[in-house]
Every structure is written in structure tokens, then in C-alpha cells.
C-alpha positions, -999 to +999 in steps of 0.1 A: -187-425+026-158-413+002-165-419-034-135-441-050-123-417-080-127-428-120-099-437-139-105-406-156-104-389-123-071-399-116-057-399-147-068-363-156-037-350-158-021-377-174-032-384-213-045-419-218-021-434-246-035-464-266-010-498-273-013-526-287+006-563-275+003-597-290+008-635-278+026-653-303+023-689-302+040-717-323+044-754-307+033-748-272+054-720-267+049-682-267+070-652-278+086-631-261+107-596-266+129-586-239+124-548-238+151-528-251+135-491-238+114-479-212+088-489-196+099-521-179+134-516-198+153-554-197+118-572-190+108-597-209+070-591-225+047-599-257+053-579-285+040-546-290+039-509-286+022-480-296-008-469-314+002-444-343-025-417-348-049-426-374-044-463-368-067-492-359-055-515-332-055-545-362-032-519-380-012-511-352-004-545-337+008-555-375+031-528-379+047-531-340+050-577-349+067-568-380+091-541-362+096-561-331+098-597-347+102-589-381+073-616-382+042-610-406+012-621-389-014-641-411-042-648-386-050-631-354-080-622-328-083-594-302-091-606-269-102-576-255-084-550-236-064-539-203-057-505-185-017-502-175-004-480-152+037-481-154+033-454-122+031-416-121+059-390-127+067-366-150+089-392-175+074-394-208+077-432-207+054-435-173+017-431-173-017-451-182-018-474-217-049-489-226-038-518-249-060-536-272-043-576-266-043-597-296-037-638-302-018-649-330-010-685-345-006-681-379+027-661-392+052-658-416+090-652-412+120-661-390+116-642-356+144-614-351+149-589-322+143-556-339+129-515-328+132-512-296+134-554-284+168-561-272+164-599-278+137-624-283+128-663-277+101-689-276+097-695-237+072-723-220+044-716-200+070-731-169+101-715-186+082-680-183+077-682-148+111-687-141+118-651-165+121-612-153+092-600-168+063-574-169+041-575-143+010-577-166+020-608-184+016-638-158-021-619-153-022-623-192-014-654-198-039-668-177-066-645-194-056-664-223-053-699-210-088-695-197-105-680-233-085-709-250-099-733-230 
């Protein structure tokens, strides 16, 4: 019988880089950033990037909200993590993100598209399923729909 190979197996070549994303809520509806750079360039997502070095995911995820949004969030809780894999290739932008997810409901500031988020908006659960978005986020969404419930 063939053994299935581990994510580290497959991703030997390929560095693991660590993200961060966020679902902003206010009202019944969630924030969104329409993605101004690759990966998933033009799709809409949660907010969210990179993890600097030296950084804790809580740092991080404040940091990429404030240059995303320009929204300061208050109050927030991880909700664990997911593996990503935007394909394989030799572009810097493709690969495997681990992203620590976050939940937030308590903010201050007027959201603004800024770094690299072409625009932003509040969308509905039914308005988001209508959008071009990531892949990952109708998967998410439900993840978060089912903790909250």
C-alpha cells in the first residue's frame, strides 16, 4: 500500500509561510477586502496577510486590520488555524500559508481600503455567496457559523 506523503513531505521544497486573516463583524454583516495583489488578486476575502518575523499572530493580525481597514481592533479571539495552498510554481506569491484565523467584534475607526486591498465593504452572509471570492472563505465562514453557534 503506498503511504499518502506529509505536508512536510510535499512541501519540502516549498517554505511554509505563516499569515494571519480576520472576520470582522458589525450588524450581521462581515468585512471584506477585495485583494489588490497576489494570491487570489481581485478576490474578495477577510482581511489579513503576513506574519512579520518576530511577531505573534495577535501582533500580526493587528498590524495587517489597521493596514488593510485602517480599523483598530479592540476585542478579538483566534479560532484556530488552516493550511493554504495557493498551488505550486516557482512565483513568490504561490505556495503553502498556515494562517492563524481570528474573530473580531469590537473596533474602532471608519473602515478604508488601504496596503494592498483594492476596495472594501460589509457583505451578508447571502450577499457573499453571490461575490468572487477566495476559495477558503465560504469553508470559513461556516467554521465560524458553527463555533458561534
Amino acid at each position: 500500500m503506498k503511504r499518502a506523503a506529509s505536508l512536510a513531505e510535499r512541501t519540502s521544497s516549498t517554505p511554509i509561510r505563516h499569515g494571519v486573516s480576520v472576520c470582522i463583524r458589525k450588524a450581521g454583516k462581515i468585512l471584506l477586502v477585495k485583494r489588490g495583489n497576489r494570491p487570489y488578486k481581485g478576490l474578495w476575502s477577510f482581511p489579513g496577510g503576513t506574519q512579520e518575523p518576530g511577531e505573534t499572530p495577535e501582533e500580526a493580525i493587528v498590524r495587517e486590520a489597521l493596514e488593510e481597514t485602517g480599523l483598530a481592533l479592540k476585542s478579538f479571539a483566534r479560532l484556530g488555524s488552516v493550511d493554504i495552498n495557493t498551488g505550486g510554481g516557482a512565483e513568490a506569491d504561490r505556495g503553502m500559508f498556515h494562517l492563524a484565523v481570528f474573530l473580531c467584534d469590537e473596533f474602532e475607526g471608519t473602515p478604508s481600503a488601504g496596503d494592498d486591498a483594492s476596495e472594501i465593504g460589509w457583505f451578508s452572509k447571502a450577499e457573499i455567496a453571490e461575490i468572487e471570492a477566495v476559495p477558503q472563505l465560504g469553508e470559513a465562514l461556516e467554521k465560524i457559523g458553527s463555533i458561534m453557534n
